[in-house]
C-alpha positions as CSV (number, residue, x, y, z in Angstrom):
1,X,0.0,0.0,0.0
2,X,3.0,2.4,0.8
3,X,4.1,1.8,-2.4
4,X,1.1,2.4,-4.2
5,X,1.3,5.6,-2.4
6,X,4.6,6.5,-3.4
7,X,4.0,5.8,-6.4
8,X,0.5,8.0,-6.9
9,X,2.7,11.2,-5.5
10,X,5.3,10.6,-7.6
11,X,2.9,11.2,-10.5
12,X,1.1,13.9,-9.3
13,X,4.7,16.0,-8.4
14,X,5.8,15.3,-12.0
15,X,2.0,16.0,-13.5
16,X,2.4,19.3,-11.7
17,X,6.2,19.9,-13.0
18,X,5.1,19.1,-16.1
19,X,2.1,21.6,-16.0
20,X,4.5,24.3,-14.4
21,X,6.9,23.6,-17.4
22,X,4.0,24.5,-20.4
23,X,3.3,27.3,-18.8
24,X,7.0,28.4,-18.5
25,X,7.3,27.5,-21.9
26,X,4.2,29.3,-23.5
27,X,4.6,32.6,-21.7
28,X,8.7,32.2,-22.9
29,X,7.1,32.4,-26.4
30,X,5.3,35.4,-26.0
31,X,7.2,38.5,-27.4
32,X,6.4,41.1,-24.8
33,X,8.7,43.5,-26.0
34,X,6.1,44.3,-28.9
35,X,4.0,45.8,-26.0
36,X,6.8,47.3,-23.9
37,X,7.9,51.1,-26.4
38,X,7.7,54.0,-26.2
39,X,4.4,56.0,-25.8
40,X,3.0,56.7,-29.8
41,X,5.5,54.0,-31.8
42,X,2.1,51.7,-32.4
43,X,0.0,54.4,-34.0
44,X,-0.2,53.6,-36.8
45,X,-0.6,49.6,-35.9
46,X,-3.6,50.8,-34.2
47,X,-4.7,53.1,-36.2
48,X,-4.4,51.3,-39.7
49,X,-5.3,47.3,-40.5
50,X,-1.8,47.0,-42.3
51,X,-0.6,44.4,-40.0
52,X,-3.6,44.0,-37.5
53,X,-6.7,43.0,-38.3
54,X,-8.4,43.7,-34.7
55,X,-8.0,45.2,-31.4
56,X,-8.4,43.3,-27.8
57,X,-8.6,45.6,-25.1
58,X,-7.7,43.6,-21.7
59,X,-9.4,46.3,-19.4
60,X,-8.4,45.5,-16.0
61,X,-9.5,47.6,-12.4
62,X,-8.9,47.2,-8.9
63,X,-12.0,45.7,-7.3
64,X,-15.1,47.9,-6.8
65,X,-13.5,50.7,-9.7
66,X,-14.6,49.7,-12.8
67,X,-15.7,52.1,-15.3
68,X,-19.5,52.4,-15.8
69,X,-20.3,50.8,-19.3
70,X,-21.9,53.3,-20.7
71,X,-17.9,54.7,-20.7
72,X,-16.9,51.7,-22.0
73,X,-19.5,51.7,-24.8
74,X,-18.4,55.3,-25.2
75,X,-14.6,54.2,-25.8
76,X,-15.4,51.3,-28.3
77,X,-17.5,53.9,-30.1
78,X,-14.5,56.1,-30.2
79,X,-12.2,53.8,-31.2
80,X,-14.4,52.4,-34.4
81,X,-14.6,56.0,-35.1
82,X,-10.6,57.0,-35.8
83,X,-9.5,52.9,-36.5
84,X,-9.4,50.4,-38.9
85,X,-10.0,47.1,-37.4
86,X,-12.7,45.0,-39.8
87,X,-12.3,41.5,-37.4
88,X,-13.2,43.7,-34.6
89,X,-12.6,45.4,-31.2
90,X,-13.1,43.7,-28.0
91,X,-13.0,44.7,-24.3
92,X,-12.4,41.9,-22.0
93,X,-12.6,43.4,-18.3
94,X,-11.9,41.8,-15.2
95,X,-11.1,43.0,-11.5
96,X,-7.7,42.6,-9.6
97,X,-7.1,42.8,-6.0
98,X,-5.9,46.4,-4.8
99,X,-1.9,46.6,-4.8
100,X,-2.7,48.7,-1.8
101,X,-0.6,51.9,-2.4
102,X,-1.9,55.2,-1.8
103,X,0.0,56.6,-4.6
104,X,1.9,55.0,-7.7
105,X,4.9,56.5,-9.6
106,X,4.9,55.4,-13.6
107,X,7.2,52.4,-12.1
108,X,4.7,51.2,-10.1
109,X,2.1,51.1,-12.9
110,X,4.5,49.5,-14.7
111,X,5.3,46.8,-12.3
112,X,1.7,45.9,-11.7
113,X,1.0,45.7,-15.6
114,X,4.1,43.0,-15.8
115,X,2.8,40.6,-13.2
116,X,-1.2,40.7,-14.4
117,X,-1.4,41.2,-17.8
118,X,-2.1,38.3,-20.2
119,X,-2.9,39.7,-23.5
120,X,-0.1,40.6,-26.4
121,X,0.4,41.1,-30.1
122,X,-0.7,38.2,-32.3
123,X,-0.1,38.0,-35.9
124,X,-3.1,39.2,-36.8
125,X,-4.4,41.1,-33.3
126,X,-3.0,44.2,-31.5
127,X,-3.3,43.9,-27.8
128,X,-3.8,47.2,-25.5
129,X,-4.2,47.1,-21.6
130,X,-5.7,49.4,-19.6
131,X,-5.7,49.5,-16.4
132,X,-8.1,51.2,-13.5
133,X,-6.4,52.0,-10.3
134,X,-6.9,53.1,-6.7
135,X,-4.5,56.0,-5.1
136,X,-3.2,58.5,-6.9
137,X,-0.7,59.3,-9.2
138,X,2.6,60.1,-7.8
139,X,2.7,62.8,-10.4
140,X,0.1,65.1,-9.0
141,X,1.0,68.1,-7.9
142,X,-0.5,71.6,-6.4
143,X,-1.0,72.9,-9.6
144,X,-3.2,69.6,-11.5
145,X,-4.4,66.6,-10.4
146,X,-3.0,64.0,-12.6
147,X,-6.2,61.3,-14.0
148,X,-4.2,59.5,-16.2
149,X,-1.2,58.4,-18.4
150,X,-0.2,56.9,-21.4
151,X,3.1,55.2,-20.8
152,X,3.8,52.8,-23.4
153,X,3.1,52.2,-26.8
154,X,-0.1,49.9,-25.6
155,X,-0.5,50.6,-22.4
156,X,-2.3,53.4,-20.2
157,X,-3.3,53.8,-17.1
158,X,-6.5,55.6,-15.0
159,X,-6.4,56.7,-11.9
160,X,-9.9,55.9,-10.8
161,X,-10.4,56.2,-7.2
162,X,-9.5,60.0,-8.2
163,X,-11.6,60.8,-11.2
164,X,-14.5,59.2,-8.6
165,X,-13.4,61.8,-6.5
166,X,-13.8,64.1,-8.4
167,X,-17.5,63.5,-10.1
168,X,-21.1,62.9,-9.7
169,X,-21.8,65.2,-6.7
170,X,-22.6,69.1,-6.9
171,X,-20.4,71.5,-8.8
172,X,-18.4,68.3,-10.2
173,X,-18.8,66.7,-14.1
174,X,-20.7,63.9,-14.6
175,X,-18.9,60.9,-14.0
176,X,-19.1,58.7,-17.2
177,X,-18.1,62.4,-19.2
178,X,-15.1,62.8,-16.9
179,X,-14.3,58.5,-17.4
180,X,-14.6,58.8,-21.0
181,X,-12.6,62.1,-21.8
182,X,-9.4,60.7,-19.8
183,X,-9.6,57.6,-21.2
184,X,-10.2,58.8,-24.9
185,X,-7.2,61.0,-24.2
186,X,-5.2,58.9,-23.2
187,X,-6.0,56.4,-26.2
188,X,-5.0,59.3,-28.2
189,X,-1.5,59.8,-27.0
190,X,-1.2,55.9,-28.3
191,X,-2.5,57.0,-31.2
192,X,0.7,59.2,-31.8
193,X,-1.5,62.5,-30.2
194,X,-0.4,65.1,-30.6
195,X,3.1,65.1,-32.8
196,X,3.7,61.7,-30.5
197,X,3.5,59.3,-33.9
198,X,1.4,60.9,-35.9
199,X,3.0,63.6,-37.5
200,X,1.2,66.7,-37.6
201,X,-0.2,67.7,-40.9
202,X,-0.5,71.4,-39.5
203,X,1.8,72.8,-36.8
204,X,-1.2,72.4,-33.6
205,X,0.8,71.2,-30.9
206,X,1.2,73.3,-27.7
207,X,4.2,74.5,-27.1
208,X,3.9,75.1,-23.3
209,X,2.3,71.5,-23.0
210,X,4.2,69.0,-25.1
211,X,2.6,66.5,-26.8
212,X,-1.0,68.3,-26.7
213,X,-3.4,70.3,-29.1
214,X,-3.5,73.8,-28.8
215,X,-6.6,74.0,-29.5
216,X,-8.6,74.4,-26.0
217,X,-12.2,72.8,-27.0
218,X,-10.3,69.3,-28.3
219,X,-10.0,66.4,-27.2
220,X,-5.8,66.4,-26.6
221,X,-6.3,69.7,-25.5
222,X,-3.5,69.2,-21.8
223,X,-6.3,69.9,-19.2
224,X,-8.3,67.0,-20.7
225,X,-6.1,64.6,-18.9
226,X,-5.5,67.5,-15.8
227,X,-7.9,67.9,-12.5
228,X,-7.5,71.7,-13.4
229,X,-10.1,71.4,-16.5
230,X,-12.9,69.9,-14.7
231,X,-14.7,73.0,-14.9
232,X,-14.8,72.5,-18.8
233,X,-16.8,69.3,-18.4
234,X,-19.4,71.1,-15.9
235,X,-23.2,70.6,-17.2
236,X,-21.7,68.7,-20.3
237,X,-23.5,65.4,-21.1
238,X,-20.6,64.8,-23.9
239,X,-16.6,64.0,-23.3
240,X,-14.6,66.8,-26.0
241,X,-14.0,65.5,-29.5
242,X,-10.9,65.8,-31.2
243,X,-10.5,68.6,-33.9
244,X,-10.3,68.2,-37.2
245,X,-5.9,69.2,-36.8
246,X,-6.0,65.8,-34.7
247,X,-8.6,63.8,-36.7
248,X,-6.3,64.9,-40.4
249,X,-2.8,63.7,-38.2
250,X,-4.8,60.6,-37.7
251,X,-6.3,60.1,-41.4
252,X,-2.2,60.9,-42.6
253,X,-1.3,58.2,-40.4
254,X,-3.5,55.7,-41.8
255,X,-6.4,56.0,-39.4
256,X,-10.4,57.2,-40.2
């Protein structure tokens, strides 16, 4: 019988190395580094269906902050509207415990991507993550509260527990406005917004906000993404749109 034993746990160890071992030897075959440049080198991999047919979106939140759908159905709208993807777009959402910081450098964001997502580039599907965290940036300052970044060339990040804050009570926006407008933004900046990948057609960007539209009623437009241009959003039942500057960069960089 102690054989028997012996011999059922020997199985079951090397069952479980063996699982271990496929798992090591599928995510070894997984070439992250596709996901892992700089902020706007993708744009036009998003933007056109060159090399990518579709577009996953592996939308991930900290338990109990997940962005209302009507944002969601607000985003996929968007990104129809400026992309080229006929096999699709898909959000896949799904919650994560809170890392349990109070306030996260770009570091941090980074860190938290690496060890939970699971979606990459295919041959024929670009993968994006986007992720919805508690605390705060470690980036805000007196002078603008920051809601969210774009930090690689698929990757962004939303801080949440802040934009929360900062809607749906008296004198504040509307919270699925305030949700859509910094996540829209942020897409843009993948999108190679503004002179970030998509070069500009016409001279728009701001020159004492890099990277932005100059243009204060668009989209890209550096308080879109700031806690100083919530007043902009007040009564508003619609998140900006970009101008038609950002929408020609886009259309010259083989998006709609």
């Amino acid at each position: 019988m102690k054989k028997i034993l012996k011999i059922v746990c020997i199985i079951f160890i090397l069952a479980a190395c063996s699982k271990d071992d496929d798992l090591k030897t599928v995510d070894e075959t997984i070439n992250k580094s596709e996901n892992q440049k700089a902020t706007g080198s993708s744009s036009n991999d998003l933007l056109s269906d060159d090399t990518f047919k579709s577009l996953v979106i592996e939308l991930v939140y900290v338990e109990g902050l997940k962005p209302s759908q009507n944002t969601i159905d607000n985003f996929v709208s968007f990104l129809n509207a400026r992309t080229f993807k006929p096999n699709g777009i898909v959000v896949e959402t799904r919650a994560i415990a809170s890392p349990g910081k109070t306030s996260y450098t770009n570091q941090d964001i980074m860190a938290i991507e690496d060890t939970n997502r699971t979606k990459y580039n295919t041959t024929n599907q670009i993968a994006v993550w986007a992720l919805f965290i508690d605390g705060a940036s470690a980036n805000t300052t007196n002078s603008g509260t920051v809601l969210g970044t774009a930090y690689r060339n698929t990757s962004f990040v939303i801080f949440e527990e802040t934009i929360q804050d900062l809607s749906n009570s008296a004198f504040e926006p509307n919270r699925s406005v305030l949700e859509t407008t910094v996540i829209t933004h942020e897409f843009g900046h993948l999108l190679g917004l503004t002179n970030l990948g998509s070069n500009m057609v016409e001279n728009h960007e701001d020159p004492e906000h890099a990277k932005h539209c100059n243009v204060e009623n668009c989209l890209m437009y550096w308080a879109a993404e700031n806690g100083s241009g919530l007043s902009n959003l007040m009564g508003s039942s619609t998140a900006p749109q970009l101008d038609a500057k950002c929408i020609a960069d886009l259309q010259a960089n083989g998006g709609k």
